[in-house]
C-alpha positions in Angstrom: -1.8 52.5 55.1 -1.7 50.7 51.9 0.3 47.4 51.1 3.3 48.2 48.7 4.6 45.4 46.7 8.1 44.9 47.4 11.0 46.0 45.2 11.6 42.1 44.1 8.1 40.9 43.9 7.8 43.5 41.3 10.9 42.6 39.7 9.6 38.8 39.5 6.6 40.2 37.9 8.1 42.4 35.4 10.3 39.6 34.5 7.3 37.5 33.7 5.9 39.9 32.2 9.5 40.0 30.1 9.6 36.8 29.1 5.9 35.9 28.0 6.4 37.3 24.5 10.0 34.9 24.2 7.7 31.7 25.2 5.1 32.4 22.9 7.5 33.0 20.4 9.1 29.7 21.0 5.7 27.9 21.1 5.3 29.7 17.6 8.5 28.5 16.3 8.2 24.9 17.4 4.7 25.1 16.2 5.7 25.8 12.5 8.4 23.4 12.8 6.3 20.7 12.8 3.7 22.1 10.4 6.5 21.7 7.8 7.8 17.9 9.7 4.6 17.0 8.9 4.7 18.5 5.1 7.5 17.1 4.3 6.7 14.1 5.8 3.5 13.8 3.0 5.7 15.3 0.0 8.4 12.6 0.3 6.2 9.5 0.2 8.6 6.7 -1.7 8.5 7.0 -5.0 7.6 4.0 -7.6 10.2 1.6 -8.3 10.9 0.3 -11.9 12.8 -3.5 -11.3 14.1 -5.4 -14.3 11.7 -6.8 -15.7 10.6 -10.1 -14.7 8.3 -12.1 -15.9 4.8 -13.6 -14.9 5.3 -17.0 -14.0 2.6 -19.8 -15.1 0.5 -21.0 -12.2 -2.9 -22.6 -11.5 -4.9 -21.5 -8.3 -8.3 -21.1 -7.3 -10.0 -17.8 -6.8 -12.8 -16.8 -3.8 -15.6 -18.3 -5.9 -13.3 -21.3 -5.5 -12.7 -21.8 -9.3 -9.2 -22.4 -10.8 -7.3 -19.5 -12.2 -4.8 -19.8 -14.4 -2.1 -17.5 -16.4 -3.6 -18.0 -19.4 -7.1 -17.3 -18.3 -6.0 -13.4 -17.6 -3.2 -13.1 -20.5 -3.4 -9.9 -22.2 -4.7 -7.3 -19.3 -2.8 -5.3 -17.2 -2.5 -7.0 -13.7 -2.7 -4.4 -10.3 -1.3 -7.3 -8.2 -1.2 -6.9 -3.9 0.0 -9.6 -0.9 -2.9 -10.2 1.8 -2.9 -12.3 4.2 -6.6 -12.4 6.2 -4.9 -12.1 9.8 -3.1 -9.2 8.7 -4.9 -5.9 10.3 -3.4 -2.9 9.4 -1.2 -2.7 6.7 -3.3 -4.9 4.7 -6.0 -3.3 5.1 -4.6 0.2 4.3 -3.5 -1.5 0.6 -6.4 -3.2 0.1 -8.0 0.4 0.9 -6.0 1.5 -2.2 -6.5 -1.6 -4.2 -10.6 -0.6 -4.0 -9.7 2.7 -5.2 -7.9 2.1 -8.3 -10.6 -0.9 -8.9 -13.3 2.1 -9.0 -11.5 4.2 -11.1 -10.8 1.2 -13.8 -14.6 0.1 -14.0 -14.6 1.2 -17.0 -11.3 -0.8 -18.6 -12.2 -4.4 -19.7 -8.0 -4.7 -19.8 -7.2 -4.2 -16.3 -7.7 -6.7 -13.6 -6.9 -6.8 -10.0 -4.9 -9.7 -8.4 -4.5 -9.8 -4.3 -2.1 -13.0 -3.7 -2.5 -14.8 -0.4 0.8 -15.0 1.4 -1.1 -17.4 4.2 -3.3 -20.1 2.2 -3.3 -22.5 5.3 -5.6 -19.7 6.5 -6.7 -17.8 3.3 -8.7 -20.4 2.3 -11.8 -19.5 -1.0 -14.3 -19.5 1.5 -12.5 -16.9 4.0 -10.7 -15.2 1.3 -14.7 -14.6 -0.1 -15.6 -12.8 3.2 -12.2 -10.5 3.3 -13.0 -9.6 0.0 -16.1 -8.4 0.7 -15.4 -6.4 3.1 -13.5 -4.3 0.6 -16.2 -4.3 -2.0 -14.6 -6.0 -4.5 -16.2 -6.8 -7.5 -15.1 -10.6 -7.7 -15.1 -10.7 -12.0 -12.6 -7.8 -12.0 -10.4 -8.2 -8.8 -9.3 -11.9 -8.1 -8.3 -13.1 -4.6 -6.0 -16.0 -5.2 -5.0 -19.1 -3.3 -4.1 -22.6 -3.9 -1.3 -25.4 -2.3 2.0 -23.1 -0.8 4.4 -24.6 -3.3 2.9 -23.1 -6.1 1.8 -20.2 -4.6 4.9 -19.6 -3.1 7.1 -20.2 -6.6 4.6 -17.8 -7.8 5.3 -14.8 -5.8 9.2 -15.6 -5.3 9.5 -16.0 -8.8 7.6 -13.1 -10.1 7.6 -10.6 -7.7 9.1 -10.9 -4.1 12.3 -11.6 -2.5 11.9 -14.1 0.8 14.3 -13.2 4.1 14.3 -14.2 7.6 10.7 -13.2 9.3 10.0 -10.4 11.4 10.2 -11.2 14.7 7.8 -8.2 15.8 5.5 -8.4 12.3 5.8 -11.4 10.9 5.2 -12.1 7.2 3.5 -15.8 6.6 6.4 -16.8 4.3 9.0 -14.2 4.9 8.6 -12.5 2.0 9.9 -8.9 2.0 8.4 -5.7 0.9 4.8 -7.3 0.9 3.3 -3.8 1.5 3.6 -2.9 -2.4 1.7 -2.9 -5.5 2.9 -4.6 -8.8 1.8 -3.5 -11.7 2.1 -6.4 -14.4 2.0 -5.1 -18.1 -0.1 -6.7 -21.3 2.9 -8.7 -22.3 3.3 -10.5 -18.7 6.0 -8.6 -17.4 6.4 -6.9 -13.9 6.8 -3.3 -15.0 6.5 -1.2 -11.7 6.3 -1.2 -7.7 4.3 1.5 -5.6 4.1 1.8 -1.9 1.0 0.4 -1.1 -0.3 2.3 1.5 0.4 5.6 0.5 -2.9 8.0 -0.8 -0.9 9.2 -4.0 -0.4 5.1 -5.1 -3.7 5.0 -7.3 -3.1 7.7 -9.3 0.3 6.8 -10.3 -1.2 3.0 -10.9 -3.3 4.8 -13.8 -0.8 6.9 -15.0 1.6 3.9 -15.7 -1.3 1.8 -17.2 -2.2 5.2 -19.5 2.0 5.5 -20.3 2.3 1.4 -21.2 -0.6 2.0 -23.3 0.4 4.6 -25.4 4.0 2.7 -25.6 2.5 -0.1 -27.2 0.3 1.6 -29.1 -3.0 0.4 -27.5 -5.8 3.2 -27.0 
C-alpha cells in the first residue's frame, strides 16, 4: 500500500510553500532599502564650507628638499592647502589621494600650488616628509610638503586655518587641531576662501571650480 502524507505534514508544506513568495519579498524590500542607504549615503557628502575670511599668516619653513619657504616666495597663486602627519594611515592617505588628483588636473596652471602642512614636525621631518611625498607622486616644484620648529608651524595653522581642542582619545591629532581632514583653498590675495571634505571623491572637482569662479571674480583668465 502506498505511504500517504498526513493531513498536517501536508499543511506544514503548503504553508511553506505559502510563505516563500512573503520572504522573498521581504529580502527584496530590505534589499532596495539599502540600495538607496547607500545612495543617499554618496549624494549627501558635506558640502564646501565658505568661513570668514581669514588671512594667510607670514611664516618661514623648510620644504622636503629641505629649503626654506616662505609667504612671500608663493604670494600670488592660489594655495590647495591639506594637514599630514606621516604616522597617519588612513585618513591621510585618502586626502592626500585627492590632493594628487587635483595636482594632475592643475599641471597645466603656473598659479596654483599645493601646500600639505605637517601637523607632527618632531616626526615629519624634510627627509621623511621627502619619502611620504613620494609615495603620492607629487611633483615637489608644484606641491610643497612643509615643516619647520612647532611654534611657528603651529601659529601658522591656528592662525590661518584650524581651530585646536582637546585630542582624541581613540585618533589622536599631533596638536589637537580639529577638522584636519579638509582642504583649504587659499585665494591670490592670501585669504582662506573655502573648506572641502578631504576625503570625499567629488572634493577635486569642486577645488577647480572655486579656483575657475575666484578667477573670473577677479578678473584673471
Amino acid at each position: 500500500m502506498a505511504n500517504r502524507a498526513s493531513p498536517d505534514a501536508a499543511a506544514a508544506r503548503s504553508g511553506r510553500s505559502t510563505n516563500a513568495p512573503l520572504v522573498l519579498a521581504a529580502l527584496a524590500l530590505g534589499f532596495l532599502a539599502l540600495v538607496g542607504y547607500v545612495m543617499v549615503g554618496r549624494g549627501s557628502e558635506p558640502a564646501s564650507e565658505r568661513p570668514a575670511r581669514r588671512a594667510l599668516v607670514d611664516f618661514r619653513l623648510s620644504d622636503a628638499r629641505g629649503q626654506q619657504v616662505r609667504r612671500a616666495d608663493i604670494a600670488g597663486e592660489f594655495l590647495v592647502v591639506n594637514f599630514v602627519h606621516t604616522s597617519c594611515s588612513f585618513e591621510c592617505r585618502r586626502v592626500n589621494e585627492r590632493m594628487a588628483e587635483i595636482q594632475r588636473a592643475v599641471a597645466d596652471e603656473a598659479d596654483v600650488r599645493l601646500v600639505s602642512l605637517t601637523v607632527d614636525p618632531r616626526t615629519d621631518t624634510p627627509s621623511v616628509l621627502a619619502k611620504y611625498a613620494a609615495e603620492f607622486g607629487a611633483e615637489l616644484d608644484r606641491w610643497l610638503f612643509l615643516t619647520g620648529e612647532k611654534p611657528g608651524l603651529y601659529h601658522l595653522i591656528e592662525s590661518s586655518f584650524l581651530e585646536r581642542g582637546e585630542p582624541d582619545p581613540i585618533d589622536p591629532i599631533p596638536g589637537g587641531f580639529l577638522e584636519a581632514d579638509r582642504i583649504a583653498l587659499v585665494d591670490r590675495q592670501g585669504f582662506v576662501r573655502e573648506y572641502f571634505p578631504g576625503m570625499s571623491h567629488t572634493t577635486p572637482a569642486a577645488v577647480l571650480d572655486a579656483i575657475a569662479r575666484l578667477r573670473r571674480e577677479s578678473g584673471g583668465g
